[in-house]
C-alpha positions as CSV (number, residue, x, y, z in Angstrom):
1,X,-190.2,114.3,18.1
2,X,-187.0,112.4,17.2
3,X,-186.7,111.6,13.4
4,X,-184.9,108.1,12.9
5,X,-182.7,107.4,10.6
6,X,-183.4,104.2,8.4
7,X,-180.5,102.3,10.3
8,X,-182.2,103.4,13.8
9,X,-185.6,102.3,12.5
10,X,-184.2,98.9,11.4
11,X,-182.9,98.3,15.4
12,X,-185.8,100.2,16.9
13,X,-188.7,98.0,15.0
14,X,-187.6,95.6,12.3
15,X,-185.1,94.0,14.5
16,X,-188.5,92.7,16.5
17,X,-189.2,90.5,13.2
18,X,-187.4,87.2,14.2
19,X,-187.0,86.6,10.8
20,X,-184.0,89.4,11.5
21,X,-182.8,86.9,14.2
22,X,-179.7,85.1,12.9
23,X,-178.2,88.4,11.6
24,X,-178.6,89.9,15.7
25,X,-177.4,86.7,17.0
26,X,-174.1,86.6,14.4
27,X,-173.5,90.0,13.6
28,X,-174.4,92.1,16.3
29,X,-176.2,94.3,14.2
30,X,-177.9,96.2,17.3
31,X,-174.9,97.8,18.3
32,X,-173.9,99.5,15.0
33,X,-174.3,103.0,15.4
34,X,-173.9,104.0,11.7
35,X,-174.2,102.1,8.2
36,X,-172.1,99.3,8.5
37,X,-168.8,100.0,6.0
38,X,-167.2,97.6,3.4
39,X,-164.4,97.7,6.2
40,X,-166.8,96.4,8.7
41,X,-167.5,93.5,6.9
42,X,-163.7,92.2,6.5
43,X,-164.1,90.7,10.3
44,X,-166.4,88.6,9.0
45,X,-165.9,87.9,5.7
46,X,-164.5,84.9,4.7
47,X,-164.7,84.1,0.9
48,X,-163.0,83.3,-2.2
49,X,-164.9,83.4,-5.8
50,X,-164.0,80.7,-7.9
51,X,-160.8,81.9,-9.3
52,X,-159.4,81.5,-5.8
53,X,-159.5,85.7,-5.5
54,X,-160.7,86.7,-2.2
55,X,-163.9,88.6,-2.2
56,X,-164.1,91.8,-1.3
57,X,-166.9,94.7,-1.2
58,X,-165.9,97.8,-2.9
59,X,-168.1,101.1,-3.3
60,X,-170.0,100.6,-6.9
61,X,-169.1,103.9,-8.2
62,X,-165.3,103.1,-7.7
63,X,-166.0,99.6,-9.8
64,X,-164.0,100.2,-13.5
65,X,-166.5,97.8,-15.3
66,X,-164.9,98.0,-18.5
67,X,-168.0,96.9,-20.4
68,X,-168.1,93.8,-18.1
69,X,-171.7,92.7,-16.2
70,X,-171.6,92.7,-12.3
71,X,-171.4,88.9,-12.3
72,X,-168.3,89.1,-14.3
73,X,-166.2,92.0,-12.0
74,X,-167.0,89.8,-9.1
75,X,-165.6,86.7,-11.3
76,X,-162.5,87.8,-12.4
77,X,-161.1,90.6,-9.7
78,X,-163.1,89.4,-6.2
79,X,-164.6,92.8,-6.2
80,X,-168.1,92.5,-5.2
81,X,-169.7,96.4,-6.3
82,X,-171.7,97.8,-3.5
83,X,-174.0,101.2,-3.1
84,X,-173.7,103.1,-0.1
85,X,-176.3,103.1,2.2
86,X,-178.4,100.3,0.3
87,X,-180.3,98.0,1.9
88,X,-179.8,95.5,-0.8
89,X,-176.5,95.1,-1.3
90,X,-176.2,95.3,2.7
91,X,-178.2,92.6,2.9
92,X,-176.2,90.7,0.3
93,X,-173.1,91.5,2.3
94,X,-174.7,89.0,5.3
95,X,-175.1,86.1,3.0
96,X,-172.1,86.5,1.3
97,X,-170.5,86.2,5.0
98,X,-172.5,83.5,5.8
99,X,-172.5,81.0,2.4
100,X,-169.5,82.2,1.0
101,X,-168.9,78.5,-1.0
102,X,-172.4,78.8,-2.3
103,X,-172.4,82.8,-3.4
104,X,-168.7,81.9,-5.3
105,X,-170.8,79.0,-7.3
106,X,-173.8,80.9,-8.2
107,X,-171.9,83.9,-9.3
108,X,-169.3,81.1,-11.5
109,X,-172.4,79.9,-12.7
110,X,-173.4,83.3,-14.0
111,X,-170.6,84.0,-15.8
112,X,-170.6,80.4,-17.6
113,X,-173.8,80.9,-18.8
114,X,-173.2,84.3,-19.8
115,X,-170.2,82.7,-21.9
116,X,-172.4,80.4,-23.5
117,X,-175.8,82.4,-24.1
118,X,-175.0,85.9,-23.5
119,X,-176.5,87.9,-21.0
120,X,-179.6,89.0,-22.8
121,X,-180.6,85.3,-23.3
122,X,-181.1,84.3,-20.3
123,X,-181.4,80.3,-19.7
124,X,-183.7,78.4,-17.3
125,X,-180.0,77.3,-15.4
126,X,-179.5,81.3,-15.1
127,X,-183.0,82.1,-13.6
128,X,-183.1,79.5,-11.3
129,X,-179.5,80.6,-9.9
130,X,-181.0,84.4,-9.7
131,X,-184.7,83.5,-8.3
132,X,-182.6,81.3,-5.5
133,X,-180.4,84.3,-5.1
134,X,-183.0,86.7,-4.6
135,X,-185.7,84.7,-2.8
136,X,-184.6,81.5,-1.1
137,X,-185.4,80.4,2.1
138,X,-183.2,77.1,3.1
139,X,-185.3,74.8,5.0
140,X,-183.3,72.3,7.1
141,X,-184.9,69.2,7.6
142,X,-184.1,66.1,9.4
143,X,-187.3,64.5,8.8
144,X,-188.7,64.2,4.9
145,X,-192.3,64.7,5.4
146,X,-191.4,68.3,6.2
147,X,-191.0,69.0,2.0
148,X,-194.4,67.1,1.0
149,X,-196.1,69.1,3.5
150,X,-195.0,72.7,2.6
151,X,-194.5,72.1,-1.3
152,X,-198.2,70.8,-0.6
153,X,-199.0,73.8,0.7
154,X,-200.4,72.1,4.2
155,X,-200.0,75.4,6.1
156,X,-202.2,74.3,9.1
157,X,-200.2,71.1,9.5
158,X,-196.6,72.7,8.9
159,X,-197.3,75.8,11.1
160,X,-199.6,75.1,14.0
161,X,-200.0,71.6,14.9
162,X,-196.6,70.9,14.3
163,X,-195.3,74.1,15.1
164,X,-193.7,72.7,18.1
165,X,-191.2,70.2,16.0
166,X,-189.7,73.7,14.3
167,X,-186.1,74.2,15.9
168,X,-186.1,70.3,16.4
169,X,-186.5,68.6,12.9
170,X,-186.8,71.6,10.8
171,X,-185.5,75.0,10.9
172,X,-185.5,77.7,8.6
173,X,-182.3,79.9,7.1
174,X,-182.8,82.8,4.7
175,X,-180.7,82.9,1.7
176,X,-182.5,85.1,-0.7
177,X,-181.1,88.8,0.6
178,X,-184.3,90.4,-1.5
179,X,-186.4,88.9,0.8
180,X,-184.2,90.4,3.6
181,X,-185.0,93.7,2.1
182,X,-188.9,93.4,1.9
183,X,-189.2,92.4,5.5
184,X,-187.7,95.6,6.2
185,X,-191.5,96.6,5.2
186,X,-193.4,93.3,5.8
187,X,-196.5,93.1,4.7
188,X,-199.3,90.4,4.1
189,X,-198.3,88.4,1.0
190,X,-195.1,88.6,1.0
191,X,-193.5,85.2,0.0
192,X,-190.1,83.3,-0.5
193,X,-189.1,80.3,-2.2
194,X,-188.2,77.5,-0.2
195,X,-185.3,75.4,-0.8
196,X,-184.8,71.9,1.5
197,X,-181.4,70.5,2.6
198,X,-182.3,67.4,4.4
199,X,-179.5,67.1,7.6
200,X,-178.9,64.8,10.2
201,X,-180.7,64.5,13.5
202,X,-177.8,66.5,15.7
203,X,-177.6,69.4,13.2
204,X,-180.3,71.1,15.3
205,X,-178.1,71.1,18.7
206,X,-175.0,72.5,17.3
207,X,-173.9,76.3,17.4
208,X,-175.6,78.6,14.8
209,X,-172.4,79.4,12.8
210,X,-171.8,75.9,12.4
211,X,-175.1,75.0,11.1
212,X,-174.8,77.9,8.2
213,X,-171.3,76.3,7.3
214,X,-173.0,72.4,7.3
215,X,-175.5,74.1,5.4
216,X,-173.3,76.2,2.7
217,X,-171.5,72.9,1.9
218,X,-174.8,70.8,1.4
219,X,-175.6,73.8,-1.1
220,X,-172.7,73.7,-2.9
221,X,-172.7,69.8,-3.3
222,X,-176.6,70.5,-4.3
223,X,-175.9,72.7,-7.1
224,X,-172.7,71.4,-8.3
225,X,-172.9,67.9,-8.9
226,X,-176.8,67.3,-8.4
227,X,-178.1,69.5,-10.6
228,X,-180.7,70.7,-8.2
229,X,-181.1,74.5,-10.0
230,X,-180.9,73.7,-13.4
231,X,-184.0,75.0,-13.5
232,X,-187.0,76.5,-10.9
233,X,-188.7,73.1,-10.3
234,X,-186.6,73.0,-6.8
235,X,-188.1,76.3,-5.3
236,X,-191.5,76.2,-4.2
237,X,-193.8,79.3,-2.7
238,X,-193.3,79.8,1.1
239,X,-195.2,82.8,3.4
240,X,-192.6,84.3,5.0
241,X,-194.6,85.5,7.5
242,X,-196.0,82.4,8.5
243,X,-192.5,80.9,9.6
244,X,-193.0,80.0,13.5
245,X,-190.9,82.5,15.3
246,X,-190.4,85.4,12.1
247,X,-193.4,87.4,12.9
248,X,-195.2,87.9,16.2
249,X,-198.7,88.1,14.8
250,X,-198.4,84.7,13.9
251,X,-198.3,83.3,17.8
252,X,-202.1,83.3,16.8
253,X,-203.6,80.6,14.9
254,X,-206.0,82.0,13.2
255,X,-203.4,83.7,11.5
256,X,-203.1,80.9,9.3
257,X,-207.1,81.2,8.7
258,X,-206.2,83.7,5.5
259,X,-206.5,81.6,2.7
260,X,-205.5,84.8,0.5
261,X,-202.1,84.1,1.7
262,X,-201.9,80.7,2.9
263,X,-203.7,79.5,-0.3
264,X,-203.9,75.9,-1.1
265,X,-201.8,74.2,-3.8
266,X,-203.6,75.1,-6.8
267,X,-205.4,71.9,-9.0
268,X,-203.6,70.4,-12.2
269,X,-206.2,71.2,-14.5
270,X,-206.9,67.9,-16.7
């Protein structure tokens, strides 16, 4: 009996998980026939950090961090550090590629409030910037019901009678590169934050790579001169296994029957 290795696993089963879609449809990623290399990234990597130094991912054990915190290597010499083999910081690599404007913000962010508080004190700015990092899910929306609905949490409405609107006014784009990770090993319970980025009407019908680029500006705009992660009020609890077309058991509708998971938005106690 053939033993797989964790790359073959990932094409062979979690590559089924639509929720591993976009990184098929952009990167190919069922034709790579060993761990993808920092090399391998530079075709698609795109990016610049904030000091106008062009990012790059270099093994972490050849990082000199001279005392410096990971947020400031990648500040000041464009050297993103990455562990071999990790499934992580691979899946960091992807977003990196795909909201490079965005990932140069955050990690600027970082370093200003490191600057200003330390990096033991860590500020509600600093956590939101993390927990988005981590965990987002962007949720595209053309239509602004969408938001009241899922911040609601009005699972029913949001996932099976409307389930046929997703892909026309809403669609969903994962940011958060932990989340990436755990759906390597999905499991019941497992939840994202969800992030919205209302676009216009055609955004739906253009070309996947442009919508991530529409969407990487929006971010940037978003967190830059709105103020929209100064803190964790933006991000709200999303199933990630309930997104229509990220995981096949959820065709069924009485998927959506486990209030365990799809719980209802708690009461304000008086």
């Amino acid at each position: 009996m053939k033993r797989f290795t964790p790359l073959e696993n990932f094409q062979t089963e979690c590559l089924k998980i639509g929720a591993f879609s976009h990184l098929q449809r952009l990167f190919s990623i069922d034709k790579l026939t060993n761990w993808p290399s920092n090399q391998w990234f530079s075709q698609y990597l795109n990016a610049v950090n904030e000091n106008n130094i062009p990012i790059e991912f270099v093994d972490d054990a050849e990082i000199d961090y001279k005392q410096r915190y990971y947020e400031q290597v990648i500040y000041e010499t464009g050297q993103v550090p990455t562990r071999k083999e990790n499934w992580h910081d691979l899946f960091g690599g992807f977003i990196w590629c795909l909201f490079p404007k965005t990932k140069a913000l955050i990690n600027s962010r970082h370093v200003d409030e490191i600057e200003l508080a330390g990096n033991l004190n860590r500020t509600k700015h600093r956590n939101a910037l993390t927990l988005f990092d981590e965990c987002a899910v962007i949720l595209a929306v053309s239509e602004s019901h969408w938001s009241t609905l899922l911040k609601e949490h009005q699972w029913q409405k949001a996932f099976v009678e409307l389930r046929a609107n997703w892909g026309e006014s809403i669609n969903a784009f994962m940011f958060g590169h932990a989340n990436y990770e755990m759906l390597t090993k999905p499991y019941i319970g497992l939840t994202g934050k969800a992030f919205f980025v209302p676009v216009n009407d055609d955004f739906f019908t253009k070309k996947l790579i442009q919508q991530y680029a529409i969407i990487d500006d929006a971010l940037y705009q978003m967190i830059k001169n709105e103020g929209s992660l100064s803190d964790n009020k933006s991000l709200s609890p999303l199933p990630l296994l309930g997104i229509p077309g990220w995981y096949d058991d959820n065709k069924d509708p009485t998927f959506y029957n486990n209030t365990d998971y799809f719980r209802p938005k708690p009461r304000k106690q008086k």
